[in-house]
LOTI-764332 format. One line per field, with one value per residue: residue number from 1; residue in three letters; chain; x, y, z of N, C-alpha, C, O in turn. Coordinates in steps of 0.001 Angstrom, whole numbers, always signed. Atoms other than C-alpha are relative to their C-alpha. Layout:
N
num: c(NUM,...)
residu: c(ALA,...)
chaine: c(A,...)
n.x: c(X,...)
n.y: c(Y,...)
n.z: c(Z,...)
ca.x: c(X,...)
ca.y: c(Y,...)
ca.z: c(Z,...)
c.x: c(X,...)
c.y: c(Y,...)
c.z: c(Z,...)
o.x: c(X,...)
o.y: c(Y,...)
o.z: c(Z,...)
END
This chain:
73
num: c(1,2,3,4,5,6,7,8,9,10,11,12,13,14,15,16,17,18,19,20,21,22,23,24,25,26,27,28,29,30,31,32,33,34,35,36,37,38,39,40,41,42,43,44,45,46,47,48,49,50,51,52,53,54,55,56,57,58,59,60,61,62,63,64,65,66,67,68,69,70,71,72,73)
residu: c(UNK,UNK,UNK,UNK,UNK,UNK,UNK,UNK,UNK,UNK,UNK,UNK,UNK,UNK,UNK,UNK,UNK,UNK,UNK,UNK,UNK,UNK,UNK,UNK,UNK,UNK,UNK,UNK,UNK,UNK,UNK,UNK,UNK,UNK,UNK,UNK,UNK,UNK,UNK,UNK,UNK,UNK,UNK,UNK,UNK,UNK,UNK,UNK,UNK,UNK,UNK,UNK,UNK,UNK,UNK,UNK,UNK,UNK,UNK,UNK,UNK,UNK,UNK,UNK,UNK,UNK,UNK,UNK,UNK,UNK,UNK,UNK,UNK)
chaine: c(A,A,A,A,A,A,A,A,A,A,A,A,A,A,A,A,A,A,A,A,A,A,A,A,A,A,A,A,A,A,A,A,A,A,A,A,A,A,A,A,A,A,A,A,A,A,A,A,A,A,A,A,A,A,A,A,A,A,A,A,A,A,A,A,A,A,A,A,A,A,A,A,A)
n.x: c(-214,+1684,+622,-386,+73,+1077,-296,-110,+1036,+445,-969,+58,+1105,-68,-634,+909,+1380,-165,-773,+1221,+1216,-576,-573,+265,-1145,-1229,+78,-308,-1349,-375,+273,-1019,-1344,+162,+352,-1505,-724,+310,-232,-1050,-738,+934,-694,-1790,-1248,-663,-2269,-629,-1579,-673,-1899,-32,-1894,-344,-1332,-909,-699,-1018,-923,-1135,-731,+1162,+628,+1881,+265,-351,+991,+1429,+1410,+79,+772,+1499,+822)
n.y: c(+743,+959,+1544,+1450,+328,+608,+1296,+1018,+559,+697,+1601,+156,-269,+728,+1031,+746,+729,+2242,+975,+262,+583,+1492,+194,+1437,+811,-56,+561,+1491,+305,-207,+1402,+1105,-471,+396,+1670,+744,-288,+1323,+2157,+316,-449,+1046,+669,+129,-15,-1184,+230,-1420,-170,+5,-129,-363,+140,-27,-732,+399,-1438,+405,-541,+753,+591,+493,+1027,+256,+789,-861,-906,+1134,+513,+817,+1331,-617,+291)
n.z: c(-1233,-572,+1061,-297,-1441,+636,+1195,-832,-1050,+1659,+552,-651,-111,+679,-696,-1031,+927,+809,-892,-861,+952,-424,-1410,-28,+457,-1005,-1129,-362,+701,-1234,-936,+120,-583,-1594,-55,+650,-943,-1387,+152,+578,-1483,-796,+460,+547,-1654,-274,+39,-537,+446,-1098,+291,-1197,-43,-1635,+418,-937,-354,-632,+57,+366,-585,-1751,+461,-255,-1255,-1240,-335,-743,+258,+940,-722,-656,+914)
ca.x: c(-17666,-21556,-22039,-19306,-20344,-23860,-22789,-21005,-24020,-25932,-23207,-23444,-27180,-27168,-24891,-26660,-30153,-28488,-26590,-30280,-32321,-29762,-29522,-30523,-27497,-25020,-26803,-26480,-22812,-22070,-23920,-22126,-18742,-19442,-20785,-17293,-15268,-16949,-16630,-13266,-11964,-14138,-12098,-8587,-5833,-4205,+27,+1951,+5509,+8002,+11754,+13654,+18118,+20004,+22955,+26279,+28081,+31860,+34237,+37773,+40013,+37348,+35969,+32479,+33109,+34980,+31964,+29741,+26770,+27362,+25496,+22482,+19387)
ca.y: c(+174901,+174372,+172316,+170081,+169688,+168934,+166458,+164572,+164092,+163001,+160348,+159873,+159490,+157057,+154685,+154301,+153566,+150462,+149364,+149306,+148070,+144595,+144931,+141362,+140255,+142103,+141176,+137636,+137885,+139371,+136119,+133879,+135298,+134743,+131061,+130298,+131785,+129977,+126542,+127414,+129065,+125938,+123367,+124519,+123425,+125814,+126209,+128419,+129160,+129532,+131142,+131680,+132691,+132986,+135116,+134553,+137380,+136164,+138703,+138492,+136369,+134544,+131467,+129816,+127403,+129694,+132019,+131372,+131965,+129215,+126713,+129006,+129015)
ca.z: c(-75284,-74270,-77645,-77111,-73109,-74783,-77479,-74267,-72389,-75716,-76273,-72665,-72226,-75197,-73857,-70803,-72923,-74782,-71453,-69548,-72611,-71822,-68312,-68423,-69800,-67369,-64890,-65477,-67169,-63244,-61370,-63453,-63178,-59335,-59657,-61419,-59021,-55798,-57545,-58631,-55034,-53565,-55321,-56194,-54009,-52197,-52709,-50784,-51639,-48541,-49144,-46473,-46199,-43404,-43143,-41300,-39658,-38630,-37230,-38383,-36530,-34215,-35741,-35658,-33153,-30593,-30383,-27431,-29031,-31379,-29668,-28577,-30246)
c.x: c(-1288,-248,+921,-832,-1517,+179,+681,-1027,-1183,+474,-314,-1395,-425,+917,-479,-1200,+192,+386,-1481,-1003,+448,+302,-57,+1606,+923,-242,+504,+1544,+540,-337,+779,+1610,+210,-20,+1445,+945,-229,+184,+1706,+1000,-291,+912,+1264,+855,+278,+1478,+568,+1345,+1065,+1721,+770,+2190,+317,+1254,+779,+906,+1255,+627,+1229,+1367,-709,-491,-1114,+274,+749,-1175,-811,-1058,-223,-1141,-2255,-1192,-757)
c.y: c(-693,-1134,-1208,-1115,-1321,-1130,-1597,-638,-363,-1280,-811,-868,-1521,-1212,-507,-1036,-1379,-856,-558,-645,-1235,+160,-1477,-875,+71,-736,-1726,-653,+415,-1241,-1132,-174,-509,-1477,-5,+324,-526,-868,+626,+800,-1406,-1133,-82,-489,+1341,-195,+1380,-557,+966,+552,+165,+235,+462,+702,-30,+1031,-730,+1015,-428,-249,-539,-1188,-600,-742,+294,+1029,-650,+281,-1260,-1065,+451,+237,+1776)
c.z: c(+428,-1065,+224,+1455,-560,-830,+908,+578,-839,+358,+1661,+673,-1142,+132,+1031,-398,-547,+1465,+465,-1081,+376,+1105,+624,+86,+956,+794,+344,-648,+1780,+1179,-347,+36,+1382,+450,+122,+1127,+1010,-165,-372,+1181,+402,-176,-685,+1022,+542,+35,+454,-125,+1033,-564,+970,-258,+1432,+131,+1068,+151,+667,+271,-499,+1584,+1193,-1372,+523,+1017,+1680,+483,+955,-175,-1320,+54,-49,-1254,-107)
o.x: c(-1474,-671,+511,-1139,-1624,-543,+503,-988,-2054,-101,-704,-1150,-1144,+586,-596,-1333,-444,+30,-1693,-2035,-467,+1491,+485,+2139,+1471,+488,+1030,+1858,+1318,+431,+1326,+2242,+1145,+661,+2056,+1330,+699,+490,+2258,+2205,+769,+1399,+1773,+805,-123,+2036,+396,+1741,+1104,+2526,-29,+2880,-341,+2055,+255,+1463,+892,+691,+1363,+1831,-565,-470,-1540,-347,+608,-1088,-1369,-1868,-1240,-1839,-3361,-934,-1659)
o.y: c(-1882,-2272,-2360,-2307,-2547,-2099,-2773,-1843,-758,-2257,-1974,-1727,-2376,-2150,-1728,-2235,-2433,-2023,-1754,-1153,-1934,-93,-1846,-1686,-918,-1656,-2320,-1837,-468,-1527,-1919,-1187,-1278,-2017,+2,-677,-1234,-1639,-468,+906,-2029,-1480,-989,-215,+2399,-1153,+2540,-1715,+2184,-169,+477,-574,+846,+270,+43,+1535,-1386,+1592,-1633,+503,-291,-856,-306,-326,-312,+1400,-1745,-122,-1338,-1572,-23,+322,+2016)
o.z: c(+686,-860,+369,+1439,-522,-597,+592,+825,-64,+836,+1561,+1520,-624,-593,+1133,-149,-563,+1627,+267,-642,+810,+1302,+1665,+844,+1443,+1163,+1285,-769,+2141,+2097,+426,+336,+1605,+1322,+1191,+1732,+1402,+744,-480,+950,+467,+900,-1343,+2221,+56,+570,+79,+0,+855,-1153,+1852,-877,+2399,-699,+2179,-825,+1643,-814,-711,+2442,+2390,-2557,+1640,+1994,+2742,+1654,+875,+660,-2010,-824,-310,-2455,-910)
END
């Protein structure tokens, strides 16, 4: 159990070391990600998409234009 735990934090420990030897890179793969996204929020249109139904409740034997809320808003 301890050697595996150990062999994680090895592998662990060694992954960090390469990430931070190029921290250069993230760093600037994370600023430019950002750029792109401000020019490309900055200058997209914007489209919004509207649906809308309406549903009609009649009792039976009453018709739409005998109702007095027909009219009313």
């Amino acid at each position: 159990m301890s050697e595996s735990k150990e062999m994680l934090e090895i592998n662990l420990l060694s992954v960090q070391k390469s990430l931070l030897k190029y921290w250069y890179y993230i760093a600037g793969c994370v600023v430019l990600a950002l750029v792109v996204s401000f020019f490309y929020l900055k200058f997209s249109s914007v489209t919004y998409n509207v649906g809308a139904s309406i549903l009609f409740r009649i009792d039976q034997g009453q018709s739409i234009s005998s109702s007095p809320d027909f009219l009313r808003a």
